[in-house]
C-alpha positions as CSV (number, residue, x, y, z in Angstrom):
1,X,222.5,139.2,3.7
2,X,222.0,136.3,1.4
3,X,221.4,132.8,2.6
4,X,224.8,131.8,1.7
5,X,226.7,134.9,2.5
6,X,225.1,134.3,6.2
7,X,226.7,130.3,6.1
8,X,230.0,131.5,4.6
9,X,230.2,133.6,8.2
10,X,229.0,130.5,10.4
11,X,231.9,130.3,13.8
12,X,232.3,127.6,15.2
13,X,229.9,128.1,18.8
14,X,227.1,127.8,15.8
15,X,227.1,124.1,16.6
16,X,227.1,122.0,19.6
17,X,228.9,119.0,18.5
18,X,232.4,119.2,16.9
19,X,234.2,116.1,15.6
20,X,237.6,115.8,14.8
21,X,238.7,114.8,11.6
22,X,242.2,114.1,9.7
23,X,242.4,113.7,6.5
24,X,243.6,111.3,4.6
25,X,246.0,111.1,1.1
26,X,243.3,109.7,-0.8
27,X,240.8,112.8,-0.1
28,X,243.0,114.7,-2.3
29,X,242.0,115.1,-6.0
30,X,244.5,116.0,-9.0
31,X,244.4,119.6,-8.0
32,X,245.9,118.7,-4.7
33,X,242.8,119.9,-2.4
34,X,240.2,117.7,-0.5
35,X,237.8,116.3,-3.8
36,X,234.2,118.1,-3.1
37,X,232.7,114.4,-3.1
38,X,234.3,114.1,0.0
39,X,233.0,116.7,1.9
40,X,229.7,114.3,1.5
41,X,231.5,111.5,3.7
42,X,232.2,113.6,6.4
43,X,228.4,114.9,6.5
44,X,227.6,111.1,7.2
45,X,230.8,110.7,9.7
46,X,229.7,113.8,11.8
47,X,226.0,112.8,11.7
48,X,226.5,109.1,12.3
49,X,228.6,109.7,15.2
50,X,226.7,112.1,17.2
51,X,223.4,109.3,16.3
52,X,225.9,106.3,17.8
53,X,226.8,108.6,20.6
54,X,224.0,110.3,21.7
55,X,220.9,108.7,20.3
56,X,221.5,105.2,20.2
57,X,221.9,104.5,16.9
58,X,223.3,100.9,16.4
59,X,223.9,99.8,12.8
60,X,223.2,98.2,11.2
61,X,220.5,96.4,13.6
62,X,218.5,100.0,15.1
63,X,214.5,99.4,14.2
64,X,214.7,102.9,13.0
65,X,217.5,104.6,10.4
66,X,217.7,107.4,9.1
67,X,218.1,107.9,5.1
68,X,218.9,111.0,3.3
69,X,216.5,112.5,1.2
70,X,218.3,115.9,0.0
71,X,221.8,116.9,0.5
72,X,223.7,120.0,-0.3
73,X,227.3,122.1,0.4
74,X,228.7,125.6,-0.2
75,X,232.9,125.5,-0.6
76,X,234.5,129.1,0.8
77,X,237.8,128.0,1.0
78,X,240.0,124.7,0.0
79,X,241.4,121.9,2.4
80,X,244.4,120.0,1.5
81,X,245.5,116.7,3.2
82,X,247.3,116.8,5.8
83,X,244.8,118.8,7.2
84,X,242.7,118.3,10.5
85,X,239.6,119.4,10.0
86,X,236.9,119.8,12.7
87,X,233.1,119.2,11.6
88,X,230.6,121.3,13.6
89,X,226.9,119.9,13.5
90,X,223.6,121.5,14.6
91,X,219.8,120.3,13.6
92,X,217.7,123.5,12.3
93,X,214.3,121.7,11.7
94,X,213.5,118.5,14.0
95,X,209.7,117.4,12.3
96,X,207.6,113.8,13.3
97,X,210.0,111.5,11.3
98,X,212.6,114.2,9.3
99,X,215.4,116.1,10.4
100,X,217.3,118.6,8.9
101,X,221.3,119.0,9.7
102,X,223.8,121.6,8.8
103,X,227.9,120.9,9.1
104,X,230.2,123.6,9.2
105,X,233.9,122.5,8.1
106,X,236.5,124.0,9.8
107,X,240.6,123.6,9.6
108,X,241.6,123.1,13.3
109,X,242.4,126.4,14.9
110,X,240.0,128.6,12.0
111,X,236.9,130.0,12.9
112,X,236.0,130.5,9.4
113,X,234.5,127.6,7.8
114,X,235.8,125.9,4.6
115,X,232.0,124.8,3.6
116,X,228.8,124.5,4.8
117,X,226.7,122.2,3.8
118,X,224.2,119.5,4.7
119,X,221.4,116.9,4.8
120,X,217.8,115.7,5.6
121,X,217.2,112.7,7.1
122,X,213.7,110.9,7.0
123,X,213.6,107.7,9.9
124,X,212.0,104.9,8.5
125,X,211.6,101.8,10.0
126,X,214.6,99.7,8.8
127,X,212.8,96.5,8.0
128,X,210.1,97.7,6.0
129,X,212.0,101.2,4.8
130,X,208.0,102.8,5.8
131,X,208.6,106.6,7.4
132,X,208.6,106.2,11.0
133,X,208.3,109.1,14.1
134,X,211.2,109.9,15.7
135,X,211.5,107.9,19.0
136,X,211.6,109.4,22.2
137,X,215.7,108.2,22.7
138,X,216.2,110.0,19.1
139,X,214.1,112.9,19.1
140,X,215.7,114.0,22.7
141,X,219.6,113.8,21.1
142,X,218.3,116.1,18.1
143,X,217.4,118.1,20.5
144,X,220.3,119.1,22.0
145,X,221.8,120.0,18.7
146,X,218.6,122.6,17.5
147,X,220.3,126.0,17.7
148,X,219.6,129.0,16.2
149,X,222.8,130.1,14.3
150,X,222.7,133.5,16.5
151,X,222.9,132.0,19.2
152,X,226.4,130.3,20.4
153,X,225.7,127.0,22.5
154,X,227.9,125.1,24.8
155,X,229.8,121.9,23.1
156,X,228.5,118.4,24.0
């Protein structure tokens, strides 16, 4: 199976962390589906809120950030406001000072997902911007999110 045939059958128990989301009108582009530039915002929403939650991220003032160094998404199906969508994360490569994350979008109540997609973090430190190891507070909130997508995991 190719590497994007195996995302396009992700389920939902492929990530520990599910956040729910509702879109808005303005996600909507002319063709009256969720614009794909948007799918980008809720990689950051789903990522920054697990980091706030269970890391201890505190922007903008944390000594260490995280800043994305490659991004990407595969669409499967279209989402169209009013949709709730629900935005499964899990890490799949936790390094010194990178991470890697993968989203799954999902409609509430699908276990299909909509896209796949994701990003790599590098932590710097935030005053100088210089790559920086994970802390210990960090590193430990990753990982509880590194799963291997055969294996379903309890949510968090």
């Amino acid at each position: 199976m190719s590497a994007v045939n195996e995302l396009k059958v992700r389920k939902r128990d492929n990530y520990p962390f599910l956040l729910s989301y509702r879109t808005r009108w303005s996600d909507n582009d002319q063709y009256a589906h969720v614009n794909n530039s948007i799918y980008f915002h809720f990689f950051d929403s789903v990522v920054n809120t697990y980091l706030i939650r269970h890391c201890g991220l505190k922007p903008p003032t944390s000594p260490l950030i995280g800043l994305v160094v490659s991004s990407y998404c595969h669409f499967f199906a279209p989402a169209s406001f009013p949709v709730v969508l629900d935005l499964g994360l899990r890490v799949v490569k936790l390094g010194n000072s990178s991470v890697a994350y993968e989203i799954g979008v999902f409609e509430e109540g699908k276990e299909v997902p909509n896209a796949v997609g994701g990003y790599t973090h590098v932590f710097v430190d935030n005053a100088s911007r210089k790559s920086t190891a994970i802390d210990a507070a960090t590193r430990s909130g990753l990982q509880n999110l590194y799963t291997s997508p055969d294996i379903p995991q309890s949510k968090l």
